[in-house]
C-alpha positions as CSV (number, residue, x, y, z in Angstrom):
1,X,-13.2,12.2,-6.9
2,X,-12.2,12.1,-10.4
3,X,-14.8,12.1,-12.7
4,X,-13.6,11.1,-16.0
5,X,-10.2,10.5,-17.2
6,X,-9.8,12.9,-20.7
7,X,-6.5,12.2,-22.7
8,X,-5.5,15.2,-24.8
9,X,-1.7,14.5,-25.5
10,X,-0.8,18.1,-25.9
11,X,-2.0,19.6,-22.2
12,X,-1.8,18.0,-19.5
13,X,-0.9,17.6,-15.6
14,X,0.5,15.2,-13.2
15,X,-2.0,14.4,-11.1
16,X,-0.4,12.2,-8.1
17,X,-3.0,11.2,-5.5
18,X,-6.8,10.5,-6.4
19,X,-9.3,8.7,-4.6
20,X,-11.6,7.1,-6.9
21,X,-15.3,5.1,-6.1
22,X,-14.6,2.4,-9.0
23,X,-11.5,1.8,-10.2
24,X,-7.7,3.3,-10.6
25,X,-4.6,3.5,-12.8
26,X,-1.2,4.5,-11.9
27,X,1.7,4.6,-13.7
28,X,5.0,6.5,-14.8
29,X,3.4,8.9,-17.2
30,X,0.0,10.7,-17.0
31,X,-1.1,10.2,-20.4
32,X,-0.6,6.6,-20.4
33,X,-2.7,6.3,-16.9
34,X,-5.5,8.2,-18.3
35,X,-5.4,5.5,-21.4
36,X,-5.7,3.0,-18.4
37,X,-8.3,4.4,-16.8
38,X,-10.8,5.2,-20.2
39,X,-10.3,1.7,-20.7
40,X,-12.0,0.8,-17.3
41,X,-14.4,3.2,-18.0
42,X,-15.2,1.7,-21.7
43,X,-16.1,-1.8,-19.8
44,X,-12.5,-2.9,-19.6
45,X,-11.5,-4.8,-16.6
46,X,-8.3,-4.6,-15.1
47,X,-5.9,-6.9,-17.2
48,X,-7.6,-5.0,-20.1
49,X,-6.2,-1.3,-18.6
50,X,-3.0,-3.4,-17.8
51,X,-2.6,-4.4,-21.3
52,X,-3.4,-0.5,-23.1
53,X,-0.9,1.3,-20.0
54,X,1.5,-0.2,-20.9
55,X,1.5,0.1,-24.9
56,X,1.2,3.8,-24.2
57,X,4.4,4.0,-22.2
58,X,5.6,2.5,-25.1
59,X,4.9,5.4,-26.5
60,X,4.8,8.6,-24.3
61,X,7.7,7.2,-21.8
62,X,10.3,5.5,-24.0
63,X,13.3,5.8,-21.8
64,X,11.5,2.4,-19.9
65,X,8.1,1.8,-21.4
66,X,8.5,-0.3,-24.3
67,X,8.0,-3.3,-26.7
68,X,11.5,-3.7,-27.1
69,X,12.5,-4.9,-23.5
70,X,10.9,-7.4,-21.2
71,X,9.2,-7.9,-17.6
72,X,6.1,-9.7,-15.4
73,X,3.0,-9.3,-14.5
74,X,1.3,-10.5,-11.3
75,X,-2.8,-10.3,-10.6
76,X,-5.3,-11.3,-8.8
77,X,-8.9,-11.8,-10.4
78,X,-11.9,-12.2,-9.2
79,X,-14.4,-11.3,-12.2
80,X,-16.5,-14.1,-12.8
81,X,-16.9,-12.2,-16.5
82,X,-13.5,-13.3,-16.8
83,X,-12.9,-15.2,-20.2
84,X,-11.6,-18.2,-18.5
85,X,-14.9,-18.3,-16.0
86,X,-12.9,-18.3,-12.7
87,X,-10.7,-15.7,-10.9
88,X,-7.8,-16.7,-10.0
89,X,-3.7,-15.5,-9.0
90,X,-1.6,-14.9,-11.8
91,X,1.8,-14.6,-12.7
92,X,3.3,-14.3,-16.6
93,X,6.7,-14.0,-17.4
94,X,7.9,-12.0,-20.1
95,X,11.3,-11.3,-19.5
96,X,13.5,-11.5,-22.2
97,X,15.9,-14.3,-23.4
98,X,19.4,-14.4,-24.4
99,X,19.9,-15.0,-28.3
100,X,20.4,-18.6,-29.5
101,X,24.0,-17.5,-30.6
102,X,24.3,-16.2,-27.0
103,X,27.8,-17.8,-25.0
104,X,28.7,-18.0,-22.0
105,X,31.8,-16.4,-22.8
106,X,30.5,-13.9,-25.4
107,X,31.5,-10.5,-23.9
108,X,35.3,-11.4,-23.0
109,X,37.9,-10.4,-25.4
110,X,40.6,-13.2,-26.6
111,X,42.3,-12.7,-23.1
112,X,39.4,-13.1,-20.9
113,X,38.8,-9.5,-19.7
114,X,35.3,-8.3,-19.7
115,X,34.3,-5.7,-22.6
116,X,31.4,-4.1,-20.6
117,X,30.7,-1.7,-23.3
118,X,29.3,-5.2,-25.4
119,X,27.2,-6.2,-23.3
120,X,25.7,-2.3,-22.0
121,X,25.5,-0.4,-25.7
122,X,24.3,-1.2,-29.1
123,X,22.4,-4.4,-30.4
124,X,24.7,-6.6,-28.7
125,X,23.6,-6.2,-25.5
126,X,19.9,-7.1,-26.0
127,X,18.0,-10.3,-25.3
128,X,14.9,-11.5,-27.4
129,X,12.0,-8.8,-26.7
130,X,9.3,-10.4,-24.5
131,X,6.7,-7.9,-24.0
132,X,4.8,-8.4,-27.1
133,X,4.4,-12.0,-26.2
134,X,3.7,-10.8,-22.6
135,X,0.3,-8.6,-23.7
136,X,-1.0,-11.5,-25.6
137,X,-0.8,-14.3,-23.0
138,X,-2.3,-11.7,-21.2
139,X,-5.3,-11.5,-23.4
140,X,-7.1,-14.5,-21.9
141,X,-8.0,-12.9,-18.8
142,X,-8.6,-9.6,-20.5
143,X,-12.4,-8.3,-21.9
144,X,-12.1,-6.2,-24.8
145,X,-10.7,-6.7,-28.2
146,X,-7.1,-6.1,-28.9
147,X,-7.5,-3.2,-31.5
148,X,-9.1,-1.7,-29.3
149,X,-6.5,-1.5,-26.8
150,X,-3.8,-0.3,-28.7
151,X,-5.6,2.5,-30.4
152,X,-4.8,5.0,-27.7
153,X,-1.2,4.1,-28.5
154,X,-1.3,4.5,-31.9
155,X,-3.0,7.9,-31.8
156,X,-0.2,9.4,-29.5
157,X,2.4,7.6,-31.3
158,X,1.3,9.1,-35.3
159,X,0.0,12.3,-33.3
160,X,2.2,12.9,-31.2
161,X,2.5,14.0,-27.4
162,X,4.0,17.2,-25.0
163,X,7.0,16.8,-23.8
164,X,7.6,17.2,-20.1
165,X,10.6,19.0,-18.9
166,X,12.4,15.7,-17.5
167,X,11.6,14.1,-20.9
168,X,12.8,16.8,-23.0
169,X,16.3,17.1,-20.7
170,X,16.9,12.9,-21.5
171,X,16.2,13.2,-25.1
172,X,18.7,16.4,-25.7
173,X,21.4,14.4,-23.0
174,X,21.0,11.2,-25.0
175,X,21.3,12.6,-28.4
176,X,25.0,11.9,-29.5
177,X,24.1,8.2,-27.9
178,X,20.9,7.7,-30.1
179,X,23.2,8.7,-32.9
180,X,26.0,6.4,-32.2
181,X,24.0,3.5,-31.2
182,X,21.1,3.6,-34.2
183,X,21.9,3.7,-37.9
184,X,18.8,5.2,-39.3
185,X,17.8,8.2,-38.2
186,X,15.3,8.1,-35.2
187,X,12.5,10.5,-33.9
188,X,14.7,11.1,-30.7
189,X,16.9,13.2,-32.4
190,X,16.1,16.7,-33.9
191,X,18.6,19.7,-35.0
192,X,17.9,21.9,-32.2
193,X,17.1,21.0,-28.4
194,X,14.1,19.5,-27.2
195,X,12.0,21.8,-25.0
196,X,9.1,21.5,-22.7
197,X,5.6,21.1,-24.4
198,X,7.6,20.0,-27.8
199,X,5.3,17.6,-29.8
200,X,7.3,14.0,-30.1
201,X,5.9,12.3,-33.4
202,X,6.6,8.6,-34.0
203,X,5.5,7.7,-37.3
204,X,7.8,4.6,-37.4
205,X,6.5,3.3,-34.1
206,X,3.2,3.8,-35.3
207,X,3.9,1.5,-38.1
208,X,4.7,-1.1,-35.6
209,X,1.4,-1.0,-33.3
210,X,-0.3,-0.9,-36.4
211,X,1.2,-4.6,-37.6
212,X,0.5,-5.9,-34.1
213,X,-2.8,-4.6,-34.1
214,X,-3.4,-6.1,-37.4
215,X,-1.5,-9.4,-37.0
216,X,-1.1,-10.0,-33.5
217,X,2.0,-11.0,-32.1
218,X,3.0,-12.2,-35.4
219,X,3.4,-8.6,-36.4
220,X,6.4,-7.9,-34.2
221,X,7.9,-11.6,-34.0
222,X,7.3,-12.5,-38.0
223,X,6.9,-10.6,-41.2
224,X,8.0,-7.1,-41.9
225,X,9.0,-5.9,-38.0
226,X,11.0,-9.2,-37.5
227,X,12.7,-8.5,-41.0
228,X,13.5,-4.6,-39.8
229,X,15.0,-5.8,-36.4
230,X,17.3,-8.5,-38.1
231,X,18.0,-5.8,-40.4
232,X,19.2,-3.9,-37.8
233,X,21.3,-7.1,-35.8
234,X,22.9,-7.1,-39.1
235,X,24.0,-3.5,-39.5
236,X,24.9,-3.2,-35.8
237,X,26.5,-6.6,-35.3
238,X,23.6,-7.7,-32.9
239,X,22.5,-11.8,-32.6
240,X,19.0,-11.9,-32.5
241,X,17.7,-13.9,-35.2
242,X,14.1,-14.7,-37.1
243,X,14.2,-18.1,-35.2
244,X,15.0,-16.4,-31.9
245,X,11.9,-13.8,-32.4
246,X,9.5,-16.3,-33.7
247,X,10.1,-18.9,-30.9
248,X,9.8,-16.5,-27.8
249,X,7.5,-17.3,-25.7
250,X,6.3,-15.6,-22.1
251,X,5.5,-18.3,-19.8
252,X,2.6,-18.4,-17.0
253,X,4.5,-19.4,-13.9
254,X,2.5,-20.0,-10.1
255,X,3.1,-16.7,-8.1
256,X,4.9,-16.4,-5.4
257,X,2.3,-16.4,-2.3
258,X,2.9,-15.9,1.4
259,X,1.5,-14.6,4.5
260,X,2.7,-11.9,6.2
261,X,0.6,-10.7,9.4
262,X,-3.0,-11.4,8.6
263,X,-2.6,-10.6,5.0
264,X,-1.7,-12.5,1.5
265,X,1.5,-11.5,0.1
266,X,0.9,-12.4,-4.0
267,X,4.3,-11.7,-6.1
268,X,6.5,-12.8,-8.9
269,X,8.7,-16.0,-9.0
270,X,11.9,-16.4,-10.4
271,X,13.6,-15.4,-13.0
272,X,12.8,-12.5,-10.8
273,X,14.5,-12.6,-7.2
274,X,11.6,-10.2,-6.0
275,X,9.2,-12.4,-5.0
276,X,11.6,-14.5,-3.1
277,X,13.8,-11.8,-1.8
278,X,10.1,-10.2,-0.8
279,X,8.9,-13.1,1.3
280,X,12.6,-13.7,2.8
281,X,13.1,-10.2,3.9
282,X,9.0,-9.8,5.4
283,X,9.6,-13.1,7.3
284,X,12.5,-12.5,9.0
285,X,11.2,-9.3,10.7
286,X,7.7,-10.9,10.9
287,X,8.5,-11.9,14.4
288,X,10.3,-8.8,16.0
289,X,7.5,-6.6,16.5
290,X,9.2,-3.9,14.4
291,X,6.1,-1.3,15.2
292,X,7.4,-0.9,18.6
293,X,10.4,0.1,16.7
294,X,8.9,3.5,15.0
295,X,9.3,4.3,11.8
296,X,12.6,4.8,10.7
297,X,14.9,4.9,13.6
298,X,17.8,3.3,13.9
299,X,16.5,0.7,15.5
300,X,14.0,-0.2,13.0
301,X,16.3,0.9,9.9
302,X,18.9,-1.5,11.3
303,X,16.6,-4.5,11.9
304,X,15.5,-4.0,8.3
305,X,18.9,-3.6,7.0
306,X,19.9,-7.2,8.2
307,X,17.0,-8.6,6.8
308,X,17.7,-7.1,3.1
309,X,21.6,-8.2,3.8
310,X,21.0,-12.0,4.1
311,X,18.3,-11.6,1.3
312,X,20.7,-10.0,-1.2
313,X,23.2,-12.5,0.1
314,X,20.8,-15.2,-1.0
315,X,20.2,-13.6,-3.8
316,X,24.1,-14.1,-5.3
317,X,24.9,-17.4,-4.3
318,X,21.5,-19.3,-5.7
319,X,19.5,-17.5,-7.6
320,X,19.1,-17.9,-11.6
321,X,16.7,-19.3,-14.1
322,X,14.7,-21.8,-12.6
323,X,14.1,-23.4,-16.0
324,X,18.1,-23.5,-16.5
325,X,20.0,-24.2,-12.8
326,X,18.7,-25.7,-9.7
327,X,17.2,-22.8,-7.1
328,X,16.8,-24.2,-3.5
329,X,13.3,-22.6,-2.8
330,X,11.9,-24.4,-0.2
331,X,14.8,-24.2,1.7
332,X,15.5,-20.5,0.9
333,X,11.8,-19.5,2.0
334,X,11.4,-21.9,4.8
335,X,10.5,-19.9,8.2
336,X,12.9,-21.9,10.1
337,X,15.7,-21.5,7.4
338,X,15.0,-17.6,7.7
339,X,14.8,-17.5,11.4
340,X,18.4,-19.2,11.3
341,X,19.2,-16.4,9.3
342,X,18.4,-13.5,11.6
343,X,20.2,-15.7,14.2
344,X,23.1,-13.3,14.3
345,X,20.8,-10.0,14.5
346,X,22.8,-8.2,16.7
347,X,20.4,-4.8,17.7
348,X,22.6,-1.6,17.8
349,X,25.4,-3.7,15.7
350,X,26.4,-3.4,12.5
351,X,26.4,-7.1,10.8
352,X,29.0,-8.0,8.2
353,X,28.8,-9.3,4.6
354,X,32.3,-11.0,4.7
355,X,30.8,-13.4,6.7
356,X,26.8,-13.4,5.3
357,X,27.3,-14.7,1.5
358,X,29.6,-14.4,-1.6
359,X,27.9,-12.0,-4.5
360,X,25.3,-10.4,-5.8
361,X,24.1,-9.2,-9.2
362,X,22.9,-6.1,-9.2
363,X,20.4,-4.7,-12.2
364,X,20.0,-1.4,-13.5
365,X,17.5,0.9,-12.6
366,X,15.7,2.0,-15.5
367,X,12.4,0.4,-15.4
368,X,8.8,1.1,-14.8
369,X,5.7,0.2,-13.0
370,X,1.9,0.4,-13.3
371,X,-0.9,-0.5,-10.9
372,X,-4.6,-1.4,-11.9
373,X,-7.5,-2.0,-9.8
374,X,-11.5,-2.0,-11.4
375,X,-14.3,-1.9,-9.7
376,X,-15.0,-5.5,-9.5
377,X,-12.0,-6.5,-7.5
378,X,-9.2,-7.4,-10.3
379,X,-6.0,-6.1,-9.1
380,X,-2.8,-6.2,-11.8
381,X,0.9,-4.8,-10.9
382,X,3.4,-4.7,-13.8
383,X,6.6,-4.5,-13.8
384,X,8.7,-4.2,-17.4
385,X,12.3,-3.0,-18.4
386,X,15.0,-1.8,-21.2
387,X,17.6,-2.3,-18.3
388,X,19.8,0.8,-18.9
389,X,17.8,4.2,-19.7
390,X,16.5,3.7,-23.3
391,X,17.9,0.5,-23.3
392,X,20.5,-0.3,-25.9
393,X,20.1,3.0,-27.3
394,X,19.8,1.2,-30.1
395,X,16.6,2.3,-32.3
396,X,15.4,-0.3,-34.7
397,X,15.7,1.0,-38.3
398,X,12.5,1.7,-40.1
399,X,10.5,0.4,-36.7
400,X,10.8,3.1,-34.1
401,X,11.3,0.8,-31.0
402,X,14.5,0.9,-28.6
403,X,15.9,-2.6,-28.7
404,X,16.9,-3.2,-24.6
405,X,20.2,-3.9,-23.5
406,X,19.7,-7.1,-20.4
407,X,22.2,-9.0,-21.6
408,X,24.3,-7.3,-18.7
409,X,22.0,-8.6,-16.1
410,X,23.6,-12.0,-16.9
411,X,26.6,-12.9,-15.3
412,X,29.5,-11.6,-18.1
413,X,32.3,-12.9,-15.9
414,X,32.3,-15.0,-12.6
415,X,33.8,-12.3,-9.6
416,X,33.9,-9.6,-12.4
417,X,31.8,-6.4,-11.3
418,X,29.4,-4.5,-14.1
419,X,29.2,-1.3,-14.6
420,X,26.7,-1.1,-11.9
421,X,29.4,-2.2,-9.5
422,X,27.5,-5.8,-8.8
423,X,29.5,-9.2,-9.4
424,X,28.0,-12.5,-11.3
425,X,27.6,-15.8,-10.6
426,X,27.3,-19.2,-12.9
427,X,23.6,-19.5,-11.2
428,X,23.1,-16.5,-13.8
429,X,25.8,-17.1,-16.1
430,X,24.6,-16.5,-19.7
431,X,23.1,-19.5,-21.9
432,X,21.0,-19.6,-25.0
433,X,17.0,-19.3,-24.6
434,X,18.3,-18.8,-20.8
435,X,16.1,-15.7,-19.1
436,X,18.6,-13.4,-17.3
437,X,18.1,-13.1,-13.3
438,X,15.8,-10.3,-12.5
439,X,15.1,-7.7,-9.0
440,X,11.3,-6.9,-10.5
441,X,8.8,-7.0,-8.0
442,X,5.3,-6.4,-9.4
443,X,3.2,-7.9,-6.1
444,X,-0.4,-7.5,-4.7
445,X,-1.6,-7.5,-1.2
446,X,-4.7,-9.5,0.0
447,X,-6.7,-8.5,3.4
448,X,-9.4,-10.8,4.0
449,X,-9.4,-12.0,0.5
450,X,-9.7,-9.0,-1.3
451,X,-7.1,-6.6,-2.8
452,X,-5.3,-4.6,-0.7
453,X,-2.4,-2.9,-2.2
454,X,-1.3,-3.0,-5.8
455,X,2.3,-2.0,-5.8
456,X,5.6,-1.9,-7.7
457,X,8.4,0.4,-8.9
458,X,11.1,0.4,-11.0
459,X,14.7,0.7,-9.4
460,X,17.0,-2.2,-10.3
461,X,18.5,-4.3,-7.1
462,X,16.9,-1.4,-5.0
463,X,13.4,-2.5,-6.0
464,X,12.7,-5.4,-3.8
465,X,13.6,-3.5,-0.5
466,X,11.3,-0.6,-2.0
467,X,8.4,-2.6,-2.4
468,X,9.3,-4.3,1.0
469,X,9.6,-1.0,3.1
470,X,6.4,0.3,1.1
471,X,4.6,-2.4,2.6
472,X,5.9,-2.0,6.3
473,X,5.1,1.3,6.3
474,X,1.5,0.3,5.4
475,X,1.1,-2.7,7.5
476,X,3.2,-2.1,10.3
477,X,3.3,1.8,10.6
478,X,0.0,2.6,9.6
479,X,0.7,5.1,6.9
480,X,-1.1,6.4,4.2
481,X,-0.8,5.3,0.8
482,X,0.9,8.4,-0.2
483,X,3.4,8.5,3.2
484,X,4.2,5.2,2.4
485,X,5.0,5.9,-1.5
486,X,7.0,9.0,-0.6
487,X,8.7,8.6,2.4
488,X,12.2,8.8,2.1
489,X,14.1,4.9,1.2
490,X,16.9,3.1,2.2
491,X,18.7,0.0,0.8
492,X,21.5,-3.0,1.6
493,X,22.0,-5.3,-1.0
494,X,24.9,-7.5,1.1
495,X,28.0,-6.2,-1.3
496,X,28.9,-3.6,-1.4
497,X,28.5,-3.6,2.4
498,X,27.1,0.3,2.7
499,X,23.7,1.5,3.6
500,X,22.3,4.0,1.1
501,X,20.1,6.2,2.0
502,X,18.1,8.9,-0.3
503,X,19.1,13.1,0.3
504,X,17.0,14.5,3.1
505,X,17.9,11.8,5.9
506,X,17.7,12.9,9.5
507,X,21.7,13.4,9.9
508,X,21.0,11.8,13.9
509,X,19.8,8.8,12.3
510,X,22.6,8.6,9.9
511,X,24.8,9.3,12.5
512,X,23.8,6.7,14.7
513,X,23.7,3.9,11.9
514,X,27.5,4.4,11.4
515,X,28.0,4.6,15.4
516,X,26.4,0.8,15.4
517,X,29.5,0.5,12.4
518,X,27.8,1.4,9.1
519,X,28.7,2.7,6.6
520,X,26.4,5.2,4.7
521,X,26.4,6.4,1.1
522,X,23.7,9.4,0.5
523,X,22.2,8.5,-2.8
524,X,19.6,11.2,-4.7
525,X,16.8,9.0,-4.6
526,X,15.7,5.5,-4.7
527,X,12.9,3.9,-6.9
528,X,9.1,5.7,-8.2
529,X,6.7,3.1,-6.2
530,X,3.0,3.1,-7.5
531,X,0.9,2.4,-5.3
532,X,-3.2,2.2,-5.2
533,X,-4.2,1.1,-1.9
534,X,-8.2,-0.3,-1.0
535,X,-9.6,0.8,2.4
536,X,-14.0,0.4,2.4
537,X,-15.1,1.7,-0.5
538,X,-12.4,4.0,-1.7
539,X,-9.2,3.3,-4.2
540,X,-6.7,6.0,-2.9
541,X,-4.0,5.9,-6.3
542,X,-0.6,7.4,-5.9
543,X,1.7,8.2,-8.1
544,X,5.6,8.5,-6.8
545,X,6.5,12.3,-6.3
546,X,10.3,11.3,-7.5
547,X,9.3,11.7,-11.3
548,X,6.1,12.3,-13.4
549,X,4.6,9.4,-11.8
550,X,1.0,10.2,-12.4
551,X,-2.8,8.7,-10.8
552,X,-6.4,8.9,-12.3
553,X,-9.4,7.1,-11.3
554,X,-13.1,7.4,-11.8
């Protein structure tokens, strides 16, 4: 059992399983759990660890972590020391929104051809930051003050941090991107190569926390960091403005919530499909005993391939901003809807997407997750986002932050694919103050009213069916938190109509997927899930083995 989480930003290791008496933080970088968890231990309570992990993976994991991007959180809290008095399921959404100069047709040139490049790279491509906003709507449910939370991030921010070897390898292969995107120069860059257990100083990011510690959000959304990012729109043609930063706003929105074989399913709501693609795909194999299955054979790989297919499917013909265009929930997560949908299950055949749907809109996969739990049963999964690794690439002058680059996750061009290979709809075609259509899927798991599982990853359109095979292997195939985390994934998302499937596949199930008529694309690997899972008395916190995914407890 861990004793005590110390943070000393110049050694330390990636722990990825402990089982912890009290409480437990996971997330993608072992500094910034340890943060989580000496907040816990300092008489925080979950939303407050939430709240100071993920302001240090602004810090000490910027290719994701970040104030500059977006996401959701989803909790369930049960504190009666709560501010409000009352626990309750939460959901706040913090995704970011497209500029008020935003159009729909913005990122076609004057013949109507897509420019990809506008909408993917440089200041262009990014939507009004929402995860300032996000950490104070947050506040209400959280304990301590503020300053306090953001301190760690500070420290490691004007201090400095150790590199690890997959952080110093992005920073030297981003370089000559950093320095075309930014125009001032930025801590990322240096004259010789990054190496392992280099020190990263940001004394410009610094600045920043400091403002918002001092002057809450106002100190990223008004006064001198607004000034410095419209500085930078300016010099780098981008369209967010001082209107568009001071009215953001994240939103509280009523979870997703569902039942799914003796246990409460709690998850995010649109503008992120998760949720809904979550309950959709768990319902429609709810009924076909998929234990008897086993654990990833074909027969129990196919069953859920077809349910992720009409999901995905789903997914491109009506999904979008609630707030913006009409979304057919009740029918999309009705059980006899869904049971219509697995109609045409064929066992041992191979379905087809030509005649399951029209699109789907797929988002990149450079995002991250963190899981909370505290001793007195809160439970908070977070999900945030730059979309493409570091975002824009696009460094704001003076402020240290990477602006994100979601713009591309709306729609550019009905039928037209993005560089991700995924084609758009007008459900998510782009709009001013419109939030772009979103595959997070921060979600906990109730048993017997209690948390269960706290669980997430980052992944783009591959994180739903991450988070929905993490849970089946739990549930339904009795795995260990750690099994369940690090077993190898598959994924469908309905077009394009392959099955990929992550390096180290038995070759006799691949084999017999494409005899049913698959086909199969072998893919390195597929989302970092973080996972703490509650069984009696212990919290058994794992980090994902795929990066340097990292769990402490006490």
């Amino acid at each position: 059992m861990q004793s005590k989480a110390q943070v000393n930003p110049y050694k330390y290791r990636i722990q990825k399983k402990v089982t912890a008496g009290k409480g437990a933080v996971v997330s993608a970088h072992p500094l910034a759990s340890q943060v989580g968890v000496q907040i816990l231990q300092q008489g925080g309570n979950a939303v407050d660890a939430a709240i100071a992990t993920q302001l240090a993976l602004a810090v000490v994991y910027p290719g994701a972590g970040n104030i500059g991007g977006g996401g959701f959180l989803v909790g369930h809290l049960k504190s009666a020391r709560l501010r409000n008095g009352q626990g309750k399921n939460i959901a706040i959404d913090f995704r970011e929104t497209a500029p008020a100069k935003a159009s729909h047709d913005m990122y076609l040139d004057s013949t109507g051809n897509p420019q990809l490049q506008w909408s993917q790279d440089g200041a262009l491509s990014a939507g009004v930051p929402g995860t300032v906003a996000g950490l104070f709507a947050s506040m209400k449910y959280a304990r301590l003050p503020f300053k306090k939370l953001i301190q760690p991030a500070i420290d490691l921010a004007e201090k400095g941090f150790s590199l690890t070897q997959s952080q110093a390898d992005d920073l030297n292969v981003y370089a000559d991107d950093f320095k075309k995107h930014s125009t001032t120069p930025v801590a990322f860059v240096k004259f010789v190569p990054w190496k392992e257990g280099d020190i990263l100083v940001q004394l410009n990011l610094a600045a920043t926390l400091k403002r918002i510690r001092d002057k809450g959000a106002k100190g990223f959304y008004e006064g001198e960091t607004a000034k410095l990012i419209v500085e930078e729109m300016e010099r780098s043609k981008g369209i967010i403005s001082y209107e568009d930063l001071k009215n953001y706003k994240a939103k509280e929105r009523v979870p997703i919530r569902f039942s799914y074989k003796g246990h409460e399913i709690i998850s995010m709501p649109l503008p992120s499909s998760g949720g809904i693609l979550l309950q959709q795909m768990l319902t429609m194999i709810e009924n076909k005993n998929i234990a008897a299955l086993k654990f990833q054979t074909a027969a129990s790989i196919q069953l859920m391939v077809e349910a992720e297919r009409r999901a995905y499917a789903d997914r491109a013909a009506y999904m979008g901003d609630a707030d913006f265009v009409k979304v057919p929930l009740a029918t999309l997560l009705s059980k006899k809807y869904l049971n219509y949908r697995m109609s045409d299950f064929q066992p041992g055949k191979a379905g087809n997407s030509k005649t399951t749907g029209t699109a789907v809109i797929k988002e990149s996969d450079q995002t991250t997750h963190l899981s909370v739990i505290d001793a007195e049963g809160n439970a908070v999964s977070v999900t945030t986002t730059l979309n493409g690794h570091f975002g824009s690439r696009t460094v704001v002058g003076g402020a240290g932050f990477l602006l994100n680059d979601e713009m591309d996750d709306f729609s550019i061009k009905t039928g037209v694919p993005n560089m991700y290979g995924a084609v758009g709809n007008e459900q998510n075609a782009i709009a001013p103050n419109k939030r772009m259509l979103s595959s997070m899927t921060p979600t906990v798991v109730l048993k017997n009213g209690k948390p269960f599982l706290v669980v997430g990853t980052p992944g783009g359109t591959t994180i739903p069916t991450s988070v929905f095979q993490s849970i089946v292997n739990v549930i339904d195939f009795k795995m260990s938190a750690d099994d369940a985390v690090n077993k190898l994934k598959f994924h469908h998302q309905w077009l394009p109509d392959e099955v990929y499937y992550e390096s180290g596949f038995d070759k006799n199930i691949i084999a017999a997927l494409e005899a049913m008529g698959y086909k199969t694309i072998e893919k390195g690997s597929i989302g970092r899930v973080e996972m703490i899972q509650v069984t009696g008395k212990k919290i058994i916190a794992v980090g994902d083995g795929r990066g340097d995914d990292a769990a402490e407890g006490y």
